[in-house]
KEKE-3310 file (N, C-alpha, C; in steps of 0.2 Angstrom, whole numbers, plus 5000, padded with zeros to 4 digits):
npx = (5104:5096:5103:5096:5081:5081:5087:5077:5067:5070:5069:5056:5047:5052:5062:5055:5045:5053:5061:5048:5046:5058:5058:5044:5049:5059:5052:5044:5054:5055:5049:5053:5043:5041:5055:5056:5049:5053:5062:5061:5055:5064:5073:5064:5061:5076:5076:5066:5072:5080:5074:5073:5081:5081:5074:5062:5061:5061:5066:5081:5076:5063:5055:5041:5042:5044:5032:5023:5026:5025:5012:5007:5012:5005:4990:4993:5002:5005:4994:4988:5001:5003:4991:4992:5006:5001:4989:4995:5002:4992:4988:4998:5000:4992:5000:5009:5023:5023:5023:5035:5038:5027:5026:5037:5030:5021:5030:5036:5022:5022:5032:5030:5018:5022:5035:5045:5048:5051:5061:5070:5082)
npy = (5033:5032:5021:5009:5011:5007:4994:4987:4989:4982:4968:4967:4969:4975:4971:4961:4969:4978:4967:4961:4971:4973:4958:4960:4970:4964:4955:4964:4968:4958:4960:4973:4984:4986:4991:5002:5005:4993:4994:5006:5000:4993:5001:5009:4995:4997:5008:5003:4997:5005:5016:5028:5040:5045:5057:5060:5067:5079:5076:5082:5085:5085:5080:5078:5063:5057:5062:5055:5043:5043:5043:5034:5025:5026:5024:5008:5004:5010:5016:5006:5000:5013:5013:5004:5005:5015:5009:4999:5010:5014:5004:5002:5015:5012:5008:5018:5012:5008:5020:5028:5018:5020:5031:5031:5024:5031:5043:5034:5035:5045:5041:5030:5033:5043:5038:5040:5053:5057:5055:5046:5052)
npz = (5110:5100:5093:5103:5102:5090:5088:5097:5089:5078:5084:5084:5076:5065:5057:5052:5044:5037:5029:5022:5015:5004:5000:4992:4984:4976:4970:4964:4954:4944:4933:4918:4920:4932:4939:4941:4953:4962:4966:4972:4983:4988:4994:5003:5010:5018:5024:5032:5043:5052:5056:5068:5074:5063:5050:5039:5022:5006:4993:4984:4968:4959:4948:4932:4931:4942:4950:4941:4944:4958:4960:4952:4959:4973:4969:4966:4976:4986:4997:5004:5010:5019:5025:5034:5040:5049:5055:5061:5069:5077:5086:5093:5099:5109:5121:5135:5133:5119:5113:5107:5095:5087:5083:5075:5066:5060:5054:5044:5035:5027:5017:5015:5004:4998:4989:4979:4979:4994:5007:5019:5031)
capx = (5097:5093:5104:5093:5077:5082:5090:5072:5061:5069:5067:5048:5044:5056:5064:5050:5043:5059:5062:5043:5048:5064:5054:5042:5051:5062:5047:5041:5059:5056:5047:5055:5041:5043:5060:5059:5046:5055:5070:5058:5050:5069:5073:5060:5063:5083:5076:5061:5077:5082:5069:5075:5087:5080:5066:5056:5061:5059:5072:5079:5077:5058:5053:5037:5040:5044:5027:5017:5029:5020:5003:5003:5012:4999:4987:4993:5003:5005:4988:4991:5005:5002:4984:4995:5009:4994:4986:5002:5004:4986:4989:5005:4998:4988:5004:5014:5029:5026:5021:5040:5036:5021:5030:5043:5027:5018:5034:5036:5017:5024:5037:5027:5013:5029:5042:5048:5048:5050:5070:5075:5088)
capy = (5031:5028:5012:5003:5010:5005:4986:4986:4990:4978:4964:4966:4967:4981:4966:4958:4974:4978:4961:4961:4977:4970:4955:4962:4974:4960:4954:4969:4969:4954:4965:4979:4988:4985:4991:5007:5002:4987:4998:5011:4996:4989:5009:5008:4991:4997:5014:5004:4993:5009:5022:5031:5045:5048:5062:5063:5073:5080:5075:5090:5086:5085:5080:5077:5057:5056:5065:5052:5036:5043:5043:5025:5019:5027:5019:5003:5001:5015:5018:4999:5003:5018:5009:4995:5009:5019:5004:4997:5014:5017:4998:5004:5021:5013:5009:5020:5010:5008:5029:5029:5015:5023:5038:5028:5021:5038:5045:5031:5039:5048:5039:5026:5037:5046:5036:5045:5060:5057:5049:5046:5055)
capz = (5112:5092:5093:5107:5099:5081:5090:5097:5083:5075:5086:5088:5070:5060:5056:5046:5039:5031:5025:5016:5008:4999:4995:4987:4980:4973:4964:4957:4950:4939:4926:4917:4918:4940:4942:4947:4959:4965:4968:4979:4989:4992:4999:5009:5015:5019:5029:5041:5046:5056:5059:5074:5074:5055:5048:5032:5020:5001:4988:4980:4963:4959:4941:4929:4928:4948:4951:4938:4947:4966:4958:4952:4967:4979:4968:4968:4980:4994:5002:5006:5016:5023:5028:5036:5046:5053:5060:5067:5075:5082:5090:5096:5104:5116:5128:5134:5129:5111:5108:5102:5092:5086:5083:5069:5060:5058:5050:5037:5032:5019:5011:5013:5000:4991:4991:4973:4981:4999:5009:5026:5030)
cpx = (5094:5096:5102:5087:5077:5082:5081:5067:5062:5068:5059:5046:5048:5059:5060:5046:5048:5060:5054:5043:5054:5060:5049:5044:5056:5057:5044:5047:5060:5054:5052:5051:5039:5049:5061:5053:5048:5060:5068:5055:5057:5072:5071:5062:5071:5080:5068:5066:5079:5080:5072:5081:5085:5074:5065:5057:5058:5065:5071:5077:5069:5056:5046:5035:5042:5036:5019:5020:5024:5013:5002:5005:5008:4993:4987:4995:5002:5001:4984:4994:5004:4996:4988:5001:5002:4990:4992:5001:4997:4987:4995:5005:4996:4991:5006:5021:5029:5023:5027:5038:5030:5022:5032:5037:5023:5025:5037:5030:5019:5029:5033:5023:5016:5035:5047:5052:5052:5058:5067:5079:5091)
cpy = (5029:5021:5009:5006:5008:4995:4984:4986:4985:4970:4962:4970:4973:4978:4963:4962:4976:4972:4959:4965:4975:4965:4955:4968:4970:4959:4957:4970:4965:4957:4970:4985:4991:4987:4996:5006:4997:4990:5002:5006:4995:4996:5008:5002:4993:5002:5009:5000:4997:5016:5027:5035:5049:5053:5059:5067:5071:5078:5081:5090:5084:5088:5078:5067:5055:5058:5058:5043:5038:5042:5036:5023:5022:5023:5011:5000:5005:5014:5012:5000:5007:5018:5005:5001:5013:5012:5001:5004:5018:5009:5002:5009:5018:5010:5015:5020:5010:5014:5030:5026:5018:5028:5035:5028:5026:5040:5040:5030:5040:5045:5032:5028:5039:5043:5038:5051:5063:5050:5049:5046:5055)
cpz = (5105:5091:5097:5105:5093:5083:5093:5094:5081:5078:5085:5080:5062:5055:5048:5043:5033:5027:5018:5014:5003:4993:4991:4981:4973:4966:4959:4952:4944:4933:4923:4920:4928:4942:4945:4954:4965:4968:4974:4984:4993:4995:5003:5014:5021:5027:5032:5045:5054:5056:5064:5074:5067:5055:5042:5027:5012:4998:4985:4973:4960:4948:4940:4931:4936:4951:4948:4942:4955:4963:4956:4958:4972:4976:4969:4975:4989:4998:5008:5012:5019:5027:5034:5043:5050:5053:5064:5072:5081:5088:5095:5103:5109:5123:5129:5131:5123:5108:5103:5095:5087:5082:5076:5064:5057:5055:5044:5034:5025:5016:5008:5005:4993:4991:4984:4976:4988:5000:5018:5028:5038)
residu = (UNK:UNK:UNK:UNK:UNK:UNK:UNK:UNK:UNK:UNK:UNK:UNK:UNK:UNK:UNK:UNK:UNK:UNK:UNK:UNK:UNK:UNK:UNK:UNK:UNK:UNK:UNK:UNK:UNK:UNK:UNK:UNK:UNK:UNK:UNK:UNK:UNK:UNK:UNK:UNK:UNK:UNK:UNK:UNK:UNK:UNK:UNK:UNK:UNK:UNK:UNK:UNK:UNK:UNK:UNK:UNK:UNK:UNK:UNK:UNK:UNK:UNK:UNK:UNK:UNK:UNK:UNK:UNK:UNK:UNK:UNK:UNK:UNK:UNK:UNK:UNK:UNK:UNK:UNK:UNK:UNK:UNK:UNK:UNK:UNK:UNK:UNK:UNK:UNK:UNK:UNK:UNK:UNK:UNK:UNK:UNK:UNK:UNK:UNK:UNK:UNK:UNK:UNK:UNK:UNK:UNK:UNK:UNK:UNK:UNK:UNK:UNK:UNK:UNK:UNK:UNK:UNK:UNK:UNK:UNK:UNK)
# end
């Protein structure tokens, strides 16, 4: 059931979501000072390819300079995205077909927020 939701997601925009995470993340990688950032957008891009069958978790290893990398990227960039999934997924509620759908992009919330901190496992 997760590979015709996954095959489906990504025809009807999983596809171009993902692909704007990489390429922005590419971008951010042209800096030094953008690399680990660049690195967590191109994560991101890899897990919205295939949302379904996946959850949200914590990584185990939780440090000082992962805690100050989630704080500027909510700053800059997260609150952005996490704006952007929760609006896709309140459009999406209002079928019953795209509640799944709806489902995936509330769950890339927080990684969207913490993407240091936060996988998709």
């Amino acid at each position: 059931m997760s590979l015709l939701g996954n095959l489906v997601w990504l025809i009807f925009g999983g596809l171009i979501a993902g692909l704007g995470y990489i390429i922005g993340g590419l971008c951010l990688c042209v800096t030094i000072v953008g690399i680990p950032f660049g690195l967590q957008a191109i994560n991101l891009g890899v897990a919205t390819f295939a949302p379904f069958g996946k959850q949200a978790v914590s990584t185990e290893n939780q440090n000082s300079l992962k805690i100050v990398f989630d704080v500027i990227w909510i700053v800059l960039f997260g609150w952005e995205i996490a704006t952007a999934h929760l609006t896709a997924a309140l459009i999406l509620a209002i079928t019953i077909v795209g509640l799944p759908f709806a489902k995936q992009h509330i769950k890339l919330i927080p990684i969207a927020l913490f993407p240091f901190s936060q996988e998709l496992r």
